[in-house]
ROSEMAR-557251 format. One line per 2 residues: number of its first residue (from 1); their letters; for each residue x, y, z of N, C-alpha, C. Coordinates in pm, whole numbers. Example, Ala and Ser with C-alpha at 12.3 -4.5 7.8 and 13.67 -1.06 7.14 Angstrom:
residues 2
1	AS	1319 -569 780 1230 -450 780 1320 -330 780 | 1285 -225 708 1367 -106 714 1290 3 787
end
This chain:
residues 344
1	XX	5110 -1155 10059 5160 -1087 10180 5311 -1084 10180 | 5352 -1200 10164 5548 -1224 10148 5583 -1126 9999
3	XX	5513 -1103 9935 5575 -1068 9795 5540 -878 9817 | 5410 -870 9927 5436 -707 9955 5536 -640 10040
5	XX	5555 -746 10161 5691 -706 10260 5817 -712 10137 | 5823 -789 10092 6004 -774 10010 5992 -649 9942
7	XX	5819 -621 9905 5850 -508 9804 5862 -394 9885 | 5824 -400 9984 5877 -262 10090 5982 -242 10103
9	XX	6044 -384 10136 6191 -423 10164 6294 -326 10079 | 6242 -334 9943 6324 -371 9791 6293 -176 9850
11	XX	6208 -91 9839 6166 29 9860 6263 124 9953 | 6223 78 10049 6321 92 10161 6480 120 10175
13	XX	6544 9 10067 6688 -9 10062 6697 123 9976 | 6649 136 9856 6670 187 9777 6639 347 9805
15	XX	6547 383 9925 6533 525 9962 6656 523 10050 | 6715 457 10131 6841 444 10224 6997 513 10117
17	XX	6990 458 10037 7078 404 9939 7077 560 9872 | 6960 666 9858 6905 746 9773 6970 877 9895
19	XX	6925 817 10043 6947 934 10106 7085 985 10128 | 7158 864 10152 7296 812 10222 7395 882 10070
21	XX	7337 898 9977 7383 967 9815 7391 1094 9876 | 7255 1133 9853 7246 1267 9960 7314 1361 10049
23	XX	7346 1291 10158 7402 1340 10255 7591 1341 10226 | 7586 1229 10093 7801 1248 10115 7751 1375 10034
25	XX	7680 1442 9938 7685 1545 9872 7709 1648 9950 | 7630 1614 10076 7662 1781 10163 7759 1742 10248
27	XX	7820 1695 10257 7943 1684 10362 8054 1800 10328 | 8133 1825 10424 8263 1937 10328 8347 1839 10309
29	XX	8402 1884 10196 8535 1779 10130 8657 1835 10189 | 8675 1663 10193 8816 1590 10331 8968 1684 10255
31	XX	8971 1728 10369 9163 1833 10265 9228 1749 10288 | 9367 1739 10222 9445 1667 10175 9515 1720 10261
33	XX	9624 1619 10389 9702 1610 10441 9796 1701 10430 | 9882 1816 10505 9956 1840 10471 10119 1774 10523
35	XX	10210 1781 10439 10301 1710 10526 10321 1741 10609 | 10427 1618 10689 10468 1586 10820 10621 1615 10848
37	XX	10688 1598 10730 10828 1638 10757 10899 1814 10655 | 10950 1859 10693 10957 2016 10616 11128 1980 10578
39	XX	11167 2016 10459 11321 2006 10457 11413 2142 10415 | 11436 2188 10531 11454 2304 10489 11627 2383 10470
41	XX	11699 2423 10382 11833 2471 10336 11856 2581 10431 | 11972 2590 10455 12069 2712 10568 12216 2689 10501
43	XX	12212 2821 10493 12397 2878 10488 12386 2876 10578 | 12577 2920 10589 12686 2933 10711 12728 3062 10765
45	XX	12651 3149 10759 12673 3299 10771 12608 3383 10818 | 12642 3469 10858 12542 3585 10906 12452 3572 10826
47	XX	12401 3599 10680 12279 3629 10618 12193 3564 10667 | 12199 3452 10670 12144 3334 10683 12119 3287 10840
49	XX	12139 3378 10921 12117 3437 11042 11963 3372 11123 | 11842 3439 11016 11733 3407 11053 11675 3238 11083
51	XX	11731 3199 10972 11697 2995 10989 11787 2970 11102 | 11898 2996 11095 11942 2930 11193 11888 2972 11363
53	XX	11805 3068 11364 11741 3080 11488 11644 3019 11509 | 11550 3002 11353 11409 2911 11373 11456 2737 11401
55	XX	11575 2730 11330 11626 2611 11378 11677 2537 11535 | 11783 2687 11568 11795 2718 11705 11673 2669 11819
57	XX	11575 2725 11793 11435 2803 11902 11320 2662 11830 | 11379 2638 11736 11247 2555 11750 11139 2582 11669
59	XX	11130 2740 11604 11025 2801 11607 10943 2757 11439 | 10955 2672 11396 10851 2618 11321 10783 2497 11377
61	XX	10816 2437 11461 10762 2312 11481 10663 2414 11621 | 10675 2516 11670 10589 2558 11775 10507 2667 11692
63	XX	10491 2710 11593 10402 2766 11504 10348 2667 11417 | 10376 2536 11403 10325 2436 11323 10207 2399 11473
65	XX	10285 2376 11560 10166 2336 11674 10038 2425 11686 | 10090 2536 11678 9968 2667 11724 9856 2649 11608
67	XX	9910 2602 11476 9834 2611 11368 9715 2474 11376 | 9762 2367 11439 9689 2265 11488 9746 2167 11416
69	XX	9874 2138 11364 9922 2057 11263 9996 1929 11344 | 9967 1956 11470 10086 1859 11545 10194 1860 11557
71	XX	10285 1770 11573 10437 1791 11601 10499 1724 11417 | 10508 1835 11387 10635 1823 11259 10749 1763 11286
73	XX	10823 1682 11172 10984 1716 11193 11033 1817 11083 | 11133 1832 11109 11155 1950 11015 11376 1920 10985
75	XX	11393 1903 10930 11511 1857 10893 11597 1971 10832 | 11694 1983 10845 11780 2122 10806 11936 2073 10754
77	XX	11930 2116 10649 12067 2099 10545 12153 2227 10535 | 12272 2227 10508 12311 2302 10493 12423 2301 10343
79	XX	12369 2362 10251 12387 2381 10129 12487 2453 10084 | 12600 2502 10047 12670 2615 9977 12628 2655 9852
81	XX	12614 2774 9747 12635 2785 9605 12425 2774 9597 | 12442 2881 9494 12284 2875 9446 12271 2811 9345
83	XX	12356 2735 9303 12336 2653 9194 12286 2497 9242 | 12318 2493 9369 12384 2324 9433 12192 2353 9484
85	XX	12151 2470 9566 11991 2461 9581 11954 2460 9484 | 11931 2548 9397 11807 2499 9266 11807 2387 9258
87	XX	11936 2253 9234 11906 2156 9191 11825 2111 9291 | 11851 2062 9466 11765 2030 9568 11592 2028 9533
89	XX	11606 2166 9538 11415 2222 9493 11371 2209 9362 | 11464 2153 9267 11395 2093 9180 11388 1950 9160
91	XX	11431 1878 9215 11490 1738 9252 11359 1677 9322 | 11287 1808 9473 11185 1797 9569 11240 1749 9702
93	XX	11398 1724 9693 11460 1738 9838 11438 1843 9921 | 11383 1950 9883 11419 2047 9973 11282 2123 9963
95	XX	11194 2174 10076 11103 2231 10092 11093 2367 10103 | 11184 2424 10130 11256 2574 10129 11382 2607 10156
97	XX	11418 2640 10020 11604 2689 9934 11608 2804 9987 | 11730 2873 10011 11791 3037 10062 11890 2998 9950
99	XX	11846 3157 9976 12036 3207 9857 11963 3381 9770 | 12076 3407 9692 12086 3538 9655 11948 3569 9564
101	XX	11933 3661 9523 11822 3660 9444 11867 3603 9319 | 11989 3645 9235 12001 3596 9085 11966 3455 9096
103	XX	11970 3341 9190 12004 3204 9204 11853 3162 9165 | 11779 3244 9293 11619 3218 9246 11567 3305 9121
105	XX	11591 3381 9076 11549 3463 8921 11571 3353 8841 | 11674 3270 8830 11673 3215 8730 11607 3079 8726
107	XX	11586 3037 8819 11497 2951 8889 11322 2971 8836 | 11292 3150 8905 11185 3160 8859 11153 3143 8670
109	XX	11267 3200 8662 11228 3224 8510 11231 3079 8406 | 11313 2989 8442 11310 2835 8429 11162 2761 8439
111	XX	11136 2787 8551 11035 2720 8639 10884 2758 8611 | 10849 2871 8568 10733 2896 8528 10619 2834 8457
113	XX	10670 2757 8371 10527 2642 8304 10517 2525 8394 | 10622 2488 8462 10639 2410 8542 10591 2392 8695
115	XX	10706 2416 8773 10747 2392 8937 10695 2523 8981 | 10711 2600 8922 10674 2743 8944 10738 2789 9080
117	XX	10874 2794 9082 10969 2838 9192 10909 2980 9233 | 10897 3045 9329 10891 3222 9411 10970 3229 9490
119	XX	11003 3316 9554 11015 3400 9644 10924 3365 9795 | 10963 3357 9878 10897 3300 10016 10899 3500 10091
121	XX	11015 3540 10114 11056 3637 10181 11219 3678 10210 | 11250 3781 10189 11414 3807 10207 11442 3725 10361
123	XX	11584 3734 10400 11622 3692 10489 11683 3856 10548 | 11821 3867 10461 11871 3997 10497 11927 4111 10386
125	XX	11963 4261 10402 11957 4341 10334 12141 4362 10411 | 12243 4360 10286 12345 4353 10366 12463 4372 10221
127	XX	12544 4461 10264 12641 4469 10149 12766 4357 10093 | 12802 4275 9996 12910 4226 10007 13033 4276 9939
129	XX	13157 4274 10036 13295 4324 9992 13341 4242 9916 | 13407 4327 9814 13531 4250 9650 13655 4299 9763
131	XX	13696 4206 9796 13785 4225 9892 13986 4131 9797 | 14080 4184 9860 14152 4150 9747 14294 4166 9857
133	XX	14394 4064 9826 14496 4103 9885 14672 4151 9744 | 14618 4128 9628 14681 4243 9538 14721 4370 9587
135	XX	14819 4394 9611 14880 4586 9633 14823 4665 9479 | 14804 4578 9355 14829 4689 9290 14709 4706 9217
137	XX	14598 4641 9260 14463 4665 9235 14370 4805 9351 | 14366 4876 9269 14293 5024 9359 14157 5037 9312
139	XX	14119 4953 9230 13923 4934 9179 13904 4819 9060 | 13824 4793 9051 13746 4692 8943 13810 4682 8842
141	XX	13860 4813 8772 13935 4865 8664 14070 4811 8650 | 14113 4741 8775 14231 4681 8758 14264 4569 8768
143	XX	14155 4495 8772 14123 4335 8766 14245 4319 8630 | 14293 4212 8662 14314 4112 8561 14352 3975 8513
145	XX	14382 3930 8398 14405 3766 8404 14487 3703 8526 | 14562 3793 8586 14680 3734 8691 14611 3733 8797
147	XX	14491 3801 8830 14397 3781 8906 14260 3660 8922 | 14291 3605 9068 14191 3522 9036 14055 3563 9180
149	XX	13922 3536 9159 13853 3597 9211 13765 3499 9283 | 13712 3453 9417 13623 3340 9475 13532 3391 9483
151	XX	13399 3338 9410 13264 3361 9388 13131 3214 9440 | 13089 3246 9515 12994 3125 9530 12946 3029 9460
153	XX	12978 3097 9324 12960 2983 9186 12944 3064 9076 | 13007 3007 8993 13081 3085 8850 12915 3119 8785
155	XX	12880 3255 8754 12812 3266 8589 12687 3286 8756 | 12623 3220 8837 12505 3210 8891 12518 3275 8967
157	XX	12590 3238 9096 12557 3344 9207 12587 3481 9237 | 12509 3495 9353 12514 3676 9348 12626 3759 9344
159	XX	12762 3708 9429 12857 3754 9368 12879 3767 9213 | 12910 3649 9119 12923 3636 9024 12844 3724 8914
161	XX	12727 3756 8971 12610 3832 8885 12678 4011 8929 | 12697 3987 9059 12764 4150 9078 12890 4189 8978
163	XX	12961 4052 9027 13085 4120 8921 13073 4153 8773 | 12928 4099 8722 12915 4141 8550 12855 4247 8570
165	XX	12788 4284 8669 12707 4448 8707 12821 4524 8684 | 12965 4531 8778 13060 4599 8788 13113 4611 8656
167	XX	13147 4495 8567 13197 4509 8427 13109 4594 8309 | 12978 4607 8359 12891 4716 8214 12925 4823 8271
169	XX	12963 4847 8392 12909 4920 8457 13052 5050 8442 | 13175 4940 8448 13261 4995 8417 13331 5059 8242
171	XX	13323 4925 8196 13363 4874 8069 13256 4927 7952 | 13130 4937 8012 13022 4888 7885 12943 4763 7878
173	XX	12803 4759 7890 12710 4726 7876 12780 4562 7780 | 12843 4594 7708 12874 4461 7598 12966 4374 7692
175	XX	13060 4417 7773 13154 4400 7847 13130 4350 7991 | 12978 4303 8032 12989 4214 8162 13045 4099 8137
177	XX	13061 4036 8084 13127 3902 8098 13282 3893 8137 | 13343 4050 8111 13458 4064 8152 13556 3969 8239
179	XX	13467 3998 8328 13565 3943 8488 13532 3765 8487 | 13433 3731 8429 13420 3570 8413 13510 3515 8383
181	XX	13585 3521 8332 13692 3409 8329 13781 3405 8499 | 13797 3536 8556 13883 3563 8657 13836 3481 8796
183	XX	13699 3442 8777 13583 3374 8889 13587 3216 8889 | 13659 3174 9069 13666 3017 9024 13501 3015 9181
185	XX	13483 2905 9192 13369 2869 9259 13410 2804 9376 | 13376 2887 9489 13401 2808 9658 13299 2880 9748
187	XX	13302 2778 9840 13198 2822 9977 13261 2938 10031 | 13207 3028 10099 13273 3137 10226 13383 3090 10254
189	XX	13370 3003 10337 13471 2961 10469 13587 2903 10377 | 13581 2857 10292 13751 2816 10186 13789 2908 10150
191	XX	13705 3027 10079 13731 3104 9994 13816 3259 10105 | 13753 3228 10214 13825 3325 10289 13932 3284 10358
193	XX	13990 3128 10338 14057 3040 10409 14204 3071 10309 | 14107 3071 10190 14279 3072 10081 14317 3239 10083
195	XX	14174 3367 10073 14254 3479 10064 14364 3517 10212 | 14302 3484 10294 14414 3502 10429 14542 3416 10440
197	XX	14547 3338 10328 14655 3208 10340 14751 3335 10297 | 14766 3376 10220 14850 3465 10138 14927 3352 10039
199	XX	14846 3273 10001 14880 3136 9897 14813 3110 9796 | 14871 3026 9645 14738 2994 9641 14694 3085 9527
201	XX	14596 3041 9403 14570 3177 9315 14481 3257 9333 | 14358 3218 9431 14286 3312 9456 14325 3409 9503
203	XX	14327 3547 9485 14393 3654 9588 14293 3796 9607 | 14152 3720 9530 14038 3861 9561 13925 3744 9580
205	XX	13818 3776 9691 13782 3749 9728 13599 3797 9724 | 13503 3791 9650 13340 3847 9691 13264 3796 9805
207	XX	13296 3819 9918 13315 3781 10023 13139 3823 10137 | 13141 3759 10216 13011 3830 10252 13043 3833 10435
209	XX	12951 3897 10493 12951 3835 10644 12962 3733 10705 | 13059 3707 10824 13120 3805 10892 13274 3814 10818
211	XX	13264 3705 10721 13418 3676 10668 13504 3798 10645 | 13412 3914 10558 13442 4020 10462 13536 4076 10578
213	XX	13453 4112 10680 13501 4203 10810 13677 4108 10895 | 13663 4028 10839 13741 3925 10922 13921 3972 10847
215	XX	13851 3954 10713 13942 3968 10586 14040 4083 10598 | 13946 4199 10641 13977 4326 10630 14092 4342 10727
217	XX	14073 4269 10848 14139 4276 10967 14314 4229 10944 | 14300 4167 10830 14459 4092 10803 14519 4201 10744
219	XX	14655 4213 10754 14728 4309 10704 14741 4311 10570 | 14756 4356 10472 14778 4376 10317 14646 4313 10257
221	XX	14530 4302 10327 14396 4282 10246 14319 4421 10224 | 14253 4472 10134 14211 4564 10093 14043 4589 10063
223	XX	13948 4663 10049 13860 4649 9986 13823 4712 9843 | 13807 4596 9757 13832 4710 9592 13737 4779 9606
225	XX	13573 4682 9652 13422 4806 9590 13343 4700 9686 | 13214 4772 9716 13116 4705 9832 12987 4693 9686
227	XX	12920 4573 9753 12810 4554 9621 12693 4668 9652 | 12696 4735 9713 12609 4907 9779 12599 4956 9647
229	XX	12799 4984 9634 12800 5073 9535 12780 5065 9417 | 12827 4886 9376 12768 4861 9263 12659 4858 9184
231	XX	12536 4802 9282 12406 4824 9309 12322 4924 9326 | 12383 5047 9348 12357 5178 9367 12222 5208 9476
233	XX	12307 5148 9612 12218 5122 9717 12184 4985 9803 | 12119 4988 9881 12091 4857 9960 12054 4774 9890
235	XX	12064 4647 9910 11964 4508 9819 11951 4377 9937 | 11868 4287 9916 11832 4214 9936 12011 4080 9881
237	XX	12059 4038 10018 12126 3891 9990 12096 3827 10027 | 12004 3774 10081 11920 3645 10036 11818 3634 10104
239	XX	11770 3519 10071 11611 3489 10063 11599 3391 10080 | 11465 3357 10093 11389 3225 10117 11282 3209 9938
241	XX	11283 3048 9938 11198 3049 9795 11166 2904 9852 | 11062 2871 9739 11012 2714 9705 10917 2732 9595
243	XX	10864 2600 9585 10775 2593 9475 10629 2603 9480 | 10562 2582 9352 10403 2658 9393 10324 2521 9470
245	XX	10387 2398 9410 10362 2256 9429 10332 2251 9597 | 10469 2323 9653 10492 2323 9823 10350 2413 9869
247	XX	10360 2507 9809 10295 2660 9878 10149 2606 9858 | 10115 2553 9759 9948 2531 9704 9923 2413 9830
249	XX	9974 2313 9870 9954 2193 9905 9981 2194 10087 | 10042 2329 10098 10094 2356 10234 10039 2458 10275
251	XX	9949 2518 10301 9919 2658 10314 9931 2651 10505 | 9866 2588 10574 9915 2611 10761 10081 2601 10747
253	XX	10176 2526 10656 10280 2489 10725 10351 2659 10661 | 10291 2657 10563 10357 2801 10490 10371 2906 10558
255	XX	10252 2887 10633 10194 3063 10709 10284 3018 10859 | 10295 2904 10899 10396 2884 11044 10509 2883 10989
257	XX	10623 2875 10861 10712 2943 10821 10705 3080 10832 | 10638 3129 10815 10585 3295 10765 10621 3350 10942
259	XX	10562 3320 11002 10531 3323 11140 10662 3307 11230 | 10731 3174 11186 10832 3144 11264 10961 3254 11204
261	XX	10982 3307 11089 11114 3362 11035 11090 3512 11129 | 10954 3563 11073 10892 3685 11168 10957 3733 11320
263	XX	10911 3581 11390 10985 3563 11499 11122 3572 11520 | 11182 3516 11481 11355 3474 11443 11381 3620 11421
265	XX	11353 3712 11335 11412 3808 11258 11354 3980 11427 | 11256 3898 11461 11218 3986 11560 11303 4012 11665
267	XX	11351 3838 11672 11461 3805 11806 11588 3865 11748 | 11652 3863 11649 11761 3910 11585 11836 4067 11626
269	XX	11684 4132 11582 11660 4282 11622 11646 4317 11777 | 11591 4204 11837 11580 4293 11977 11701 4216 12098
271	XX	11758 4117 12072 11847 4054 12118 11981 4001 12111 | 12044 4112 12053 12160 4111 11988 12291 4011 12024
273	XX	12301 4018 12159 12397 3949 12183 12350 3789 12200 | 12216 3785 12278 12167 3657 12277 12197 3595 12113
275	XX	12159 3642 12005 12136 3609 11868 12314 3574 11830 | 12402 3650 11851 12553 3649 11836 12587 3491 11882
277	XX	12541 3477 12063 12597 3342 12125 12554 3229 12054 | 12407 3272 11994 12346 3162 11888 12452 3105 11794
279	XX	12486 3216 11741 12509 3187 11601 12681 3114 11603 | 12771 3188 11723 12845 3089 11780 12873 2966 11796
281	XX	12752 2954 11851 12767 2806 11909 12723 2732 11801 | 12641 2766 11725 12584 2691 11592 12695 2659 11469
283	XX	12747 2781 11448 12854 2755 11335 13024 2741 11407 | 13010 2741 11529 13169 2715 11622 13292 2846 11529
285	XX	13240 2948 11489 13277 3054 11470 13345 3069 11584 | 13505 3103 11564 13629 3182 11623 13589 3327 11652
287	XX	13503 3405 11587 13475 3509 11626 13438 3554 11795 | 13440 3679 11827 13373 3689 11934 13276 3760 11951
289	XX	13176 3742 12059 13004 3777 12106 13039 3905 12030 | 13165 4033 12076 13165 4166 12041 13196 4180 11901
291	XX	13234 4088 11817 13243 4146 11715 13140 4100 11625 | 13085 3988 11620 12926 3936 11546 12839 4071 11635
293	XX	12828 4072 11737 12765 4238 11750 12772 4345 11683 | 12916 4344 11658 12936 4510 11569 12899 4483 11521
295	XX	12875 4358 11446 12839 4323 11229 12683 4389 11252 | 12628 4319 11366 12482 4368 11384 12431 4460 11393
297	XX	12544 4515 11473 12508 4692 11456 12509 4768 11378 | 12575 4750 11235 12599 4789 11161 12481 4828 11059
299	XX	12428 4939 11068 12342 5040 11018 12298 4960 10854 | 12387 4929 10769 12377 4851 10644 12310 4692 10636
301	XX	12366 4675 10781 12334 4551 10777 12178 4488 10835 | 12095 4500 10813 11944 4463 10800 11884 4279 10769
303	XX	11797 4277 10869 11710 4144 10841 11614 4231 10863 | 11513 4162 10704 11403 4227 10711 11331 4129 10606
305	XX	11209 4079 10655 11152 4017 10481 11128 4072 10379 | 11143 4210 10410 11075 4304 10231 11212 4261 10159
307	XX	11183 4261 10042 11263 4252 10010 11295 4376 9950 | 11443 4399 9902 11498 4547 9852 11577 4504 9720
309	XX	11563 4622 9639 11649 4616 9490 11657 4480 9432 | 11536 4409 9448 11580 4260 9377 11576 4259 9219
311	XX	11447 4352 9199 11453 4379 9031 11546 4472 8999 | 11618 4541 9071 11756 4550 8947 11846 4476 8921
313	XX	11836 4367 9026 11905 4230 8937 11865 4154 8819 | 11724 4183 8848 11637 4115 8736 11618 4191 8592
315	XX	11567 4301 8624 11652 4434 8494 11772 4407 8461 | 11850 4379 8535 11983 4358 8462 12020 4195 8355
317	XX	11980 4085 8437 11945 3975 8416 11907 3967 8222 | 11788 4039 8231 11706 4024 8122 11781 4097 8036
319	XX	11823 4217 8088 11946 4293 7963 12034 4181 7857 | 12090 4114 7989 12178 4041 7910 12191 3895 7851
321	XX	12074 3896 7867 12002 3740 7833 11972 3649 7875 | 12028 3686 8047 12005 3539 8174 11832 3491 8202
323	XX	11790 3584 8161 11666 3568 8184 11578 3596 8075 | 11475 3461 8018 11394 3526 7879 11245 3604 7941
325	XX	11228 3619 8038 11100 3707 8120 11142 3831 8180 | 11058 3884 8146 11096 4022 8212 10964 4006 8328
327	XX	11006 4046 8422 10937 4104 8531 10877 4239 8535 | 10734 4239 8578 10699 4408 8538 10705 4438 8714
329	XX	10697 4372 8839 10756 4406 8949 10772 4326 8997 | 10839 4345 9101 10906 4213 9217 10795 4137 9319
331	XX	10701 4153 9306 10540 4088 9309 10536 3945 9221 | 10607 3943 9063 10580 3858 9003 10655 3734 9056
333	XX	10770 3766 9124 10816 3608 9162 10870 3606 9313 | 10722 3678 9394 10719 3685 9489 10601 3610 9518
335	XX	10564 3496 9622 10469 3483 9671 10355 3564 9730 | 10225 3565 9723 10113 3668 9737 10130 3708 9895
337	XX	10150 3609 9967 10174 3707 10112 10212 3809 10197 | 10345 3823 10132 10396 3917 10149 10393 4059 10018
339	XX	10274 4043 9996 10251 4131 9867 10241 4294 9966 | 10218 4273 10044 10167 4422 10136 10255 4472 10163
341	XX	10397 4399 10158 10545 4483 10236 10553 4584 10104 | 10637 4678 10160 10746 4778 10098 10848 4749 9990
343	XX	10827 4605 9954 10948 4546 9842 11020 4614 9740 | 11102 4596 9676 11149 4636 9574 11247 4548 9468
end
């Protein structure tokens, strides 16, 4: 009798044991946390316009809520030079880098077996002035050694990549490297600090918003060429990027980025002056409400996420060896989300 109960016993455990197998099989499998803190890069400038509103407003940590993620922190740096981000986002300090497209092209094209850097979404579509206080420079063509030129960072950034556009463009195809030697490396705000000094060897300037406009305003500053013309049309200055590591492992916090810039870029467009006092009070810009307005008004000047003309940087790129991938469209080192916009 004792030796048939244990054997039920012994029966029993072992159908428990059999079912309890069972049932973890059908359970849905537990997702993996997404993070809690976001670290995200901002320039000092108009382009860069859009973060500093989601930063402003809040508006990722209240699209992180809507998504059901709880209360984020979200931490915000502010970076100069597309060289100084790549390192960040490849380092894993930084959860989403801004800057020009060449900064991230070369990034992407680096990064591919790897980190697998993209494209998140443009920020803004906006021309930058080769601005110069030389009398005796009247175009590109008259650059020279006695000339020295402030670029966001020598050989990488988008200035720097424009001015070798301008040199094939002028010179011959063999001849971008031209103006490289003439290119030393500074943030906006120095670089427009020394061309208005009337000091100093810098004395041309690749200058962007609102500085360019600021520049213009001083007496004996000039504009040699707008990157429009170089570019032959509107383009994309900058953007948002990260890695596939972030995007695969983040998908709610991705899509409440997605959501929150949307917003920001919505408020930009429909609230002009509100967006101006922002950006004021954020960067303690000397400017005034009316003239960060004009910049806004300004027909050229666009926030939009499609992005525009990024692969003729990248066509150009690959021409000259910056890049060993060619891109067959601006899809390839674009994240899939925004695959539906109008890009280029």
């Amino acid at each position: 009798m004792k030796a048939s109960i244990r054997s039920n016993g012994r029966r029993r455990v072992r159908s428990g044991a059999i079912l309890f197998a069972l049932a973890a099989l059908t359970l849905p499998a537990t997702s993996v946390a997404e993070v809690n803190e976001v670290q995200i890069a901002r320039g000092f400038a108009i382009p860069h316009l859009p973060i500093m509103i989601i930063e402003h407003d809040k508006l990722l940590e209240k699209h992180a809520r809507a998504a059901g993620l709880g209360d984020i922190k979200v931490v915000y740096s502010q970076i100069g030079g597309g060289s100084v981000m790549n390192d960040a986002l490849i380092s894993g300090t930084l959860s989403f880098g801004v800057g020009g497209p060449p900064p991230m092209l070369l990034l992407w094209d680096k990064t591919r077996s790897g980190i697998q850097v993209k494209g998140v979404c443009a920020e803004a579509t906006m021309p930058l002035f080769l601005n110069t206080r030389n009398p005796n420079l009247k175009s590109v063509r008259d650059l020279s050694e006695k000339d020295k030129i402030a670029v966001g960072a020598v050989k990488v950034s988008i200035q720097a990549v424009l001015l070798q556009m301008a040199a094939a463009k002028e010179f011959g195809p063999s001849e971008f490297t031209r103006f490289d030697p003439l290119t030393v490396g500074m943030n906006s705000p120095d670089a427009t600090a020394a061309l208005r000094s009337g000091i100093g060897e810098v004395n041309t300037n690749f200058s962007l918003p609102p500085f360019q406009y600021a520049e213009l305003k001083v007496p004996g500053i000039h504009m040699l060429a707008s990157s429009n013309d170089i570019m032959g049309g509107p383009h994309t200055f900058s953007m948002v990027y990260t890695t596939a590591k972030f995007h695969d492992a983040n998908p709610k916090i991705y899509q409440a980025f997605l959501a929150a810039i949307k917003e920001a870029i919505d408020l930009i467009n429909r609230d002009k002056s509100g967006v101006a006092r922002t950006y004021i009070e954020m960067t303690r810009s000397k400017e005034s409400v009316a003239d960060i307005v004009a910049i806004l008004d300004d027909p050229q000047v666009q926030f939009t996420m499609t992005p525009t003309g990024t692969l003729k940087f990248a066509d150009f790129m690959v021409r000259i060896g910056s890049l060993k991938n060619k891109p067959a469209s601006w899809k390839d080192y674009f994240f899939e989300e925004i695959h539906g916009l109008p890009g280029s």
